[in-house]
C-alpha positions in Angstrom: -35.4 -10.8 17.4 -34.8 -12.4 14.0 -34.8 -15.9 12.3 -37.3 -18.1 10.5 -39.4 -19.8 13.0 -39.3 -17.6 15.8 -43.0 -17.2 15.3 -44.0 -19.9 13.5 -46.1 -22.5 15.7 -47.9 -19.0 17.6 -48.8 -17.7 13.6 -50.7 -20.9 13.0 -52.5 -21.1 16.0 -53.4 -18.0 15.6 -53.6 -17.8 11.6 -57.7 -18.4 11.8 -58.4 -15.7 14.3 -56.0 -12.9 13.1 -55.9 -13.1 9.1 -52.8 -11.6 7.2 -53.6 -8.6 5.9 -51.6 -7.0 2.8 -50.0 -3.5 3.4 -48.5 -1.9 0.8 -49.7 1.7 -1.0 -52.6 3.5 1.1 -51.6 2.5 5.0 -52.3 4.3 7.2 -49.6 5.9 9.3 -50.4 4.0 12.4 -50.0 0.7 11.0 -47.1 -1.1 11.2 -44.5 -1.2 7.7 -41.2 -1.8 7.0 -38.4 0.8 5.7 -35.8 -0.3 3.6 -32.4 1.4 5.0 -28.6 2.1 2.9 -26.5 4.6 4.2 -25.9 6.4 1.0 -27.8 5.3 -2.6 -24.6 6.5 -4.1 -20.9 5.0 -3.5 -18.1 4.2 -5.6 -16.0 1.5 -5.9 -15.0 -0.5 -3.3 -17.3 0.7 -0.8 -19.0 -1.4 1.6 -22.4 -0.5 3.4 -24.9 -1.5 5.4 -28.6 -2.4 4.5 -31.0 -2.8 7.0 -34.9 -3.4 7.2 -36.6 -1.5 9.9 -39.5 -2.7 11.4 -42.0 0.8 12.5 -44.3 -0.1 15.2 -47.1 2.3 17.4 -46.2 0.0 20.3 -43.3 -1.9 21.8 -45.2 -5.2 21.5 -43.7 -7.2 18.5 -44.2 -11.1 20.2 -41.5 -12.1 16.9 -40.4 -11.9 13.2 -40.0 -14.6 10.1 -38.7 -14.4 7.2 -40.4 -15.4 4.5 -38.3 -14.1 1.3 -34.9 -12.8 2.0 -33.9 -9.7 0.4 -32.2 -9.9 -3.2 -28.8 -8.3 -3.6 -27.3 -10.5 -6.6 -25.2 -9.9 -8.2 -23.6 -7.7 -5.6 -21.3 -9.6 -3.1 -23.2 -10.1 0.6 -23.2 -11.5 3.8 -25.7 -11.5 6.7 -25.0 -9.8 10.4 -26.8 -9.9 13.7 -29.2 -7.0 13.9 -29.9 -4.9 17.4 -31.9 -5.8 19.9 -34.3 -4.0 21.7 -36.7 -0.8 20.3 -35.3 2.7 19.3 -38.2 5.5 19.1 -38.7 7.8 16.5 -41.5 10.3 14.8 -42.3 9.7 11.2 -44.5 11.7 9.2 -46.6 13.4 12.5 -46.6 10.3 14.5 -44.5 8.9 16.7 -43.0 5.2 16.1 -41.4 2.4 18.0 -38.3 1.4 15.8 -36.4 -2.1 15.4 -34.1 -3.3 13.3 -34.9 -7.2 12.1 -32.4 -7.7 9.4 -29.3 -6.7 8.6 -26.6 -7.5 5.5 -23.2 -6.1 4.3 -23.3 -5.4 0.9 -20.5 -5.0 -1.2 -20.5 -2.4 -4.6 -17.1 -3.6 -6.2 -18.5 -2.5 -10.2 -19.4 1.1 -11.4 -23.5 1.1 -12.6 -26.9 0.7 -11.2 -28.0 -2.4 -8.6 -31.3 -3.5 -6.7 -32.0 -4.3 -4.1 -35.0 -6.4 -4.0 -36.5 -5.9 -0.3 -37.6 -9.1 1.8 -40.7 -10.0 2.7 -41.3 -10.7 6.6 -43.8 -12.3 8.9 -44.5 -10.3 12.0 -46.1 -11.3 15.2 -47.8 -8.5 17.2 -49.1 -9.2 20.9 -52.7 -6.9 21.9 -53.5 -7.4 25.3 -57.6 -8.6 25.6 -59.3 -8.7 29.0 -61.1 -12.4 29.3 -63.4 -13.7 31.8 -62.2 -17.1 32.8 -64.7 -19.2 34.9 -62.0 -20.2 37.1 -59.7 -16.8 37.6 -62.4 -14.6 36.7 -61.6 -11.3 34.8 -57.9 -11.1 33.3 -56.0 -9.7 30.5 -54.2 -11.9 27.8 -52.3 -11.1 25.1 -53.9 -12.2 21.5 -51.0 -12.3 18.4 -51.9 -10.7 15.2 -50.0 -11.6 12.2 -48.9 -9.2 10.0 -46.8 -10.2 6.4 -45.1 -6.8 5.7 -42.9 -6.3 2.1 -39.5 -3.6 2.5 -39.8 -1.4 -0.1 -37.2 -2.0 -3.0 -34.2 0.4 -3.4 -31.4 0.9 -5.7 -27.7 2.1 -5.3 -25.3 3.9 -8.1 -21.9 3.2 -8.3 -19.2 5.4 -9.6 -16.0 4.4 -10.5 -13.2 5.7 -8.5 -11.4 9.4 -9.8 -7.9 8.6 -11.8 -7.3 12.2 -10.9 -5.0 12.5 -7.7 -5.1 9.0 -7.1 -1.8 8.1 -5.0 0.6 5.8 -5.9 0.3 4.7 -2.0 -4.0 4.0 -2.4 -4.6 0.6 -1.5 -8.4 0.9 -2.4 -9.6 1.5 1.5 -12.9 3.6 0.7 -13.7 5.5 4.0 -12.5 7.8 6.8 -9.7 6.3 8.7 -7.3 7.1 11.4 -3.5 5.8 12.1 -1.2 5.9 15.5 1.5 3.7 16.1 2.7 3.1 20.0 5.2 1.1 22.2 4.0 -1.1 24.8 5.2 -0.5 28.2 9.0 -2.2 29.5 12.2 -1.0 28.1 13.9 -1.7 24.6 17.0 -3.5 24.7 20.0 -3.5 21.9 20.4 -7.5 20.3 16.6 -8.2 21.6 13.8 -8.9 19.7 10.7 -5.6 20.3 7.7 -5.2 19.4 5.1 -2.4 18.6 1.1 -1.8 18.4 0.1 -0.1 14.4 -3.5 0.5 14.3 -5.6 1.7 11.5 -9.2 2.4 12.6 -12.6 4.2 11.5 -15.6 4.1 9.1 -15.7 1.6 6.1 -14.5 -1.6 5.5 -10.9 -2.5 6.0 -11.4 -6.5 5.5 -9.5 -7.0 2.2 -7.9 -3.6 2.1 -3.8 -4.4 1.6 -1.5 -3.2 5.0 1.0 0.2 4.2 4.4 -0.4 3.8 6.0 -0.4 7.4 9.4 -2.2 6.6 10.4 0.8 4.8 10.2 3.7 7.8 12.0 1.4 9.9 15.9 3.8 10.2 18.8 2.3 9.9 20.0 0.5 13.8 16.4 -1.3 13.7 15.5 -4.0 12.0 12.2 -5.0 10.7 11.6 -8.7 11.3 7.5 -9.7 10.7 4.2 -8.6 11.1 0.8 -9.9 12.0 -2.8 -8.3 11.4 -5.8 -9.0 13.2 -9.1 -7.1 11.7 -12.0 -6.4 13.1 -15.6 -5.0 11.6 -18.2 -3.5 14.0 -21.4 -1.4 13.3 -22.3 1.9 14.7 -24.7 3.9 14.2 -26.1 2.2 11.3 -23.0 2.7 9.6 -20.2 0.1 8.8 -16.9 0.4 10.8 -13.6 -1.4 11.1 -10.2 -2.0 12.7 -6.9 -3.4 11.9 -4.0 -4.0 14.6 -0.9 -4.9 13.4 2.1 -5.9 15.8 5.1 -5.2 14.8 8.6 -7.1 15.7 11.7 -5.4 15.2 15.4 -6.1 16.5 17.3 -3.5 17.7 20.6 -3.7 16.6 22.7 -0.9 18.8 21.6 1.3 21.2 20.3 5.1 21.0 17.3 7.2 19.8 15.5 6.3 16.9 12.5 8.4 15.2 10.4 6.0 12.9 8.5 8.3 10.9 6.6 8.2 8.0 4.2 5.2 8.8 0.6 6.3 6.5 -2.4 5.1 4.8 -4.0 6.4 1.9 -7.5 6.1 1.5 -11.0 7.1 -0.9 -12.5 9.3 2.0 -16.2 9.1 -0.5 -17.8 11.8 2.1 -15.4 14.5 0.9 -14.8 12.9 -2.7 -11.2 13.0 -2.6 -7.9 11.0 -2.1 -6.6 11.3 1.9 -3.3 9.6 3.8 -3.8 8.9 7.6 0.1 10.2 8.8 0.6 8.5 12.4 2.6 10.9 14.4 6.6 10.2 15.2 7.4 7.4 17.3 10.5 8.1 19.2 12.1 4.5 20.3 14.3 4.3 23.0 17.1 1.5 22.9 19.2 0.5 26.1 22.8 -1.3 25.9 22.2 -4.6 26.0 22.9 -7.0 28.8 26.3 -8.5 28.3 25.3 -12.4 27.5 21.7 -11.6 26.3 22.1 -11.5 23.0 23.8 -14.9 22.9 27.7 -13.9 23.3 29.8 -14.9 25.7 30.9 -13.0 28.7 34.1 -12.9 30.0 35.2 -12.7 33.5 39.0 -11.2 34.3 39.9 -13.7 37.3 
């Protein structure tokens, strides 16, 4: 859907016929125009969104987009995603739109104040269908590309600096709404061999730099933490920005038993409900066998 040059060799072949008109202040509501899109215009600290531009159309017939001047976000930390394809529909003051997104950034707001964000500029291709009378197939209908250059409205996000008041020693500065299990895979659990187990932290917000709670320490004594790996994940839903960390876990049983590990949580900004919250994953009850004699690397004996 996006990407310079999609359109570019159709716009000048068609540049003379279909002139670029300038839409700003005074369209009319049937005309296509771009909306400028943040989930919130104010955050605090720490808090990653998504800004999109969304392309409004009467009619599902968009042949391609350009850019021609990229949105401005400096001095706010950025990076560019992969917007959706296909068309969404929607009614907008009385009339009733096709809607696409054509671009699509993650912004980071890391400072308390006010920021711009200066909105692109974008070259849109837009097929009407003509009826022509060839001299050799006789009546048909074509499809003729107008060219549009369409500006996203500027907008601006304020930033407030995180509340000293009730902030948890535990905060790791995860600004969101998250969730937190913990579960065994399948097999049995063995005394003197090495296990492993599945953390996951998961829900809305960014979780890319955010630093992992402190599982040694809920590991009871007869288990052993050994190491722990992290793989993280962002995905967006919605229009909002959503992400996933999976953590596995290996631990070495040292006798056999029942073991409760408890206390595994993550403490959070949840910026919805403006105040500090700590994602509890319930009890995990582990089950340890005996070991097998020899398994663990000692001898067996045999009476003979």
């Amino acid at each position: 859907m996006s990407g310079k040059g999609v359109i570019l060799v159709l716009s000048v072949l068609m540049a003379s016929l279909f002139p670029i008109p300038s839409l700003g202040k005074g369209r009319e509501a049937s005309s296509p125009f771009l909306e400028s899109r943040v989930e919130r215009e104010k955050v605090v600290e720490g808090e990653r969104l998504i800004y999109e531009v969304v392309l409004y159309v009467p009619e599902a017939n968009v042949a391609g987009v350009e850019t021609v001047v990229a949105p401005g976000f400096s001095p706010l930390p950025y990076k560019k995603s992969s917007p959706d394809s296909g068309f969404g529909r929607t009614r907008k003051d009385g009339k009733d739109y096709y809607t696409a997104v054509i671009d699509r950034y993650f912004v980071g707001f890391n400072e308390k104040g006010k920021f711009p964000v200066k909105g692109g500029r974008y070259r849109v291709g837009i097929n009407h269908p003509v009826q022509v009378n060839d001299p050799f197939w006789g009546p048909s209908v074509r499809n003729r590309m107008e060219v549009v250059e369409l500006q996203a409205p500027d907008v601006a996000v304020r930033v407030s600096a995180l509340p000293e008041k009730g902030k948890p020693d535990s905060f790791t500065g995860a600004v969101g709404d998250f969730q937190m299990s913990a579960v065994l895979p399948s097999g049995n659990i063995r005394a003197g061999e090495d296990a492993y187990m599945i953390v996951n932290i998961s829900g809305d917000g960014d979780l890319t730099d955010v630093a992992l709670p402190e599982i040694r320490k809920t590991f009871p004594e007869g288990l052993q933490f050994k190491s722990m790996t992290d793989s993280r994940t962002h995905y967006v839903k919605n229009g909002r920005l959503g992400s996933e960390v999976e953590i596995e876990v290996v631990f070495f049983p040292k006798k056999s038993g029942t073991f409760t590990l408890d206390g595994l949580e993550f403490t959070f900004y949840n910026s919805t409900l403006g105040k500090y919250e700590t994602a509890v994953a319930p009890p995990l009850v582990i089950e340890v066998e005996e070991s097998i004699p020899g398994k663990d690397g000692s001898s067996a004996t045999m009476d003979i």
